[in-house]
C-alpha positions in Angstrom: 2.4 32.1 7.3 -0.2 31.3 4.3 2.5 28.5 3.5 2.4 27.2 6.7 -0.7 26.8 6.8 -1.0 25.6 4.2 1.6 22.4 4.7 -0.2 21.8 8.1 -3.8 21.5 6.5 -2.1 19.3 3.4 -0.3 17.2 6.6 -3.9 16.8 8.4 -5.3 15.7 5.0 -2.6 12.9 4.6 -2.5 12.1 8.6 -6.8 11.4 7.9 -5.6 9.0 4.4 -2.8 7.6 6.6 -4.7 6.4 9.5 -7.9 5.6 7.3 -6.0 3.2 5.0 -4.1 2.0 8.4 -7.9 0.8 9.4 -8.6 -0.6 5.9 -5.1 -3.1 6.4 -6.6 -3.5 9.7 -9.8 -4.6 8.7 -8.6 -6.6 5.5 -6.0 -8.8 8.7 -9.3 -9.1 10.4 -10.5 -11.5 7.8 -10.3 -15.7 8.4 -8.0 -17.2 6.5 -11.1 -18.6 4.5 -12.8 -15.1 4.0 -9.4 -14.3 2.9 -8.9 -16.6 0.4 -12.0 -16.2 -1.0 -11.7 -12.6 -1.7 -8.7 -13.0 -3.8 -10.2 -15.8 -5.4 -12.6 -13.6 -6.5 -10.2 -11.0 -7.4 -8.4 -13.3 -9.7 -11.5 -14.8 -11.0 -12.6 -11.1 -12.5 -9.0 -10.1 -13.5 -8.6 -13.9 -15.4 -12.5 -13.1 -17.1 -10.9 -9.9 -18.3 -7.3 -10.7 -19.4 -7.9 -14.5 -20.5 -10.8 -15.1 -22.6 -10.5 -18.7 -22.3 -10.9 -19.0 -18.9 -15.0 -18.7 -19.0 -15.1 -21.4 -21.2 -12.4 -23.8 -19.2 -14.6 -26.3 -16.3 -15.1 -25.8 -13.0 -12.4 -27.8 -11.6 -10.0 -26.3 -14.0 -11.3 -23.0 -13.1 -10.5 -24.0 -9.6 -7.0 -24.9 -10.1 -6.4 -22.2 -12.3 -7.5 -19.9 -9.2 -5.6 -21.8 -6.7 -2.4 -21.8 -8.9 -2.2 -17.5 -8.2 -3.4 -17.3 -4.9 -0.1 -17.0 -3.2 1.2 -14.6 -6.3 -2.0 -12.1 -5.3 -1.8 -12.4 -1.8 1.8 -11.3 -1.6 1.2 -8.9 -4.5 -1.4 -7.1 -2.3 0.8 -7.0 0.8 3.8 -5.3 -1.2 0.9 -2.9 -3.0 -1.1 -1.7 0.5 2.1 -1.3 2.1 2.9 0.8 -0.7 0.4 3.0 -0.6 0.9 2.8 3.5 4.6 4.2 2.6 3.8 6.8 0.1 1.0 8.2 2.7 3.7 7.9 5.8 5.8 9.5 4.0 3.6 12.5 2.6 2.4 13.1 5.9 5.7 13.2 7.8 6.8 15.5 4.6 3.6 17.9 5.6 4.6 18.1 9.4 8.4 19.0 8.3 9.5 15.5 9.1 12.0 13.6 7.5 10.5 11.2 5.2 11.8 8.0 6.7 9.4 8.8 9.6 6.8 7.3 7.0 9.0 4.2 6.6 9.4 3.6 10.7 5.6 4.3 11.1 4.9 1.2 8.2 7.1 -1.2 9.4 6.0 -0.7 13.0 2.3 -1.2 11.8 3.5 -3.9 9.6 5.0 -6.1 12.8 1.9 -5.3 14.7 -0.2 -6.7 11.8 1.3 -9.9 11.7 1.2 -10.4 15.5 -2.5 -9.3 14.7 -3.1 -11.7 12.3 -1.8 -14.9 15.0 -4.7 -14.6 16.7 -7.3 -14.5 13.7 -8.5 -17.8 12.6 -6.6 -19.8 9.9 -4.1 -16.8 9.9 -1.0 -17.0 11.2 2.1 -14.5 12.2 4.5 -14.5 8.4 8.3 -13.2 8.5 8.0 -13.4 4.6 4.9 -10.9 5.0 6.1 -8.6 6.9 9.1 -8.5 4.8 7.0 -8.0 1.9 5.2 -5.5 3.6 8.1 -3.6 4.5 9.8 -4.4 0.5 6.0 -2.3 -0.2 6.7 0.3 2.5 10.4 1.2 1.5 9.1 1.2 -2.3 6.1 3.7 -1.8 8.6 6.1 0.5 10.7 6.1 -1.9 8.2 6.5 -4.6 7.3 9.7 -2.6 10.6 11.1 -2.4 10.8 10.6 -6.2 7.5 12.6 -6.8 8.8 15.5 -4.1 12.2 15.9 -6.1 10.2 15.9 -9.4 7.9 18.5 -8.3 10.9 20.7 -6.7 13.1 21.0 -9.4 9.9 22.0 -11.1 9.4 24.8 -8.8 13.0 25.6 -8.9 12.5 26.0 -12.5 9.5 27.9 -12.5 11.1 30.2 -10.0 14.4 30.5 -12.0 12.1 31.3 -15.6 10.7 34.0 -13.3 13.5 35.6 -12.2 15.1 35.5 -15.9 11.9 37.8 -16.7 
């Protein structure tokens, strides 16, 4: 019963991450296509300041085309990466409630369809196959990812267990 209980309370704590990082996609498709843009040109302007020393010192239009030329790389990037972590959460929750994993996997790409449909009606942002592809590439990747970490820590236990019985 203690183990029960403990799975249920593990499955509410994943089921809260799930649906909280659910609303953080939400909010994130919620942006213009401008707002949008700029954010990741601000994320590539700090990652460029950090990993290219050069790029400080290069001009402003430079700067600018140097920006522009990653855009589509980080914006796809962060689809496969939240969907990721969208997966891996789907599919520790479902594991929690005693459900098969893949339940995580129908429960991203259902959200990622919706999201795109979402997105149609926010300005400058339109409705992508190739997104929601790359959303569901993410989604398979972090259920997988999951399922790799649950085998890992099972035949952990099962070797912890078996050390114990050899006692």
């Amino acid at each position: 019963m203690i183990n029960k209980n403990r799975n249920v309370k593990a499955g509410l704590v994943f089921l809260a991450l799930l649906l909280a990082w659910s609303v953080f996609i939400f909010a994130r498709s919620s942006k213009t296509a401008e707002e949008s843009s700029e954010e990741s040109a601000h994320i590539i302007t700090l990652v460029a300041t950090i990993i290219d020393h050069e790029f400080e010192k290069l001009p402003p239009d430079e700067k600018l085309e140097y920006i522009d030329s990653l855009q589509f790389y980080v914006r796809k990037f962060a689809h496969f990466s939240v969907y990721a972590v969208l997966g891996m959460l789907g599919a520790a929750t479902a594991h929690f409630f005693g459900l098969h994993k893949l339940t995580g996997l129908v429960y991203s790409v259902i959200f990622a369809a919706s999201d795109e449909i979402h997105q149609y009606f926010v300005p400058g942002r339109s409705c992508e196959l190739r997104d929601f592809l790359i959303d569901t590439a993410g989604a398979v990747f972090g259920v997988a990812f999951a399922a790799f970490l649950c085998f890992l820590l099972n035949a952990a236990k099962r070797k912890r267990k078996s050390k114990m019985r050899g006692m």
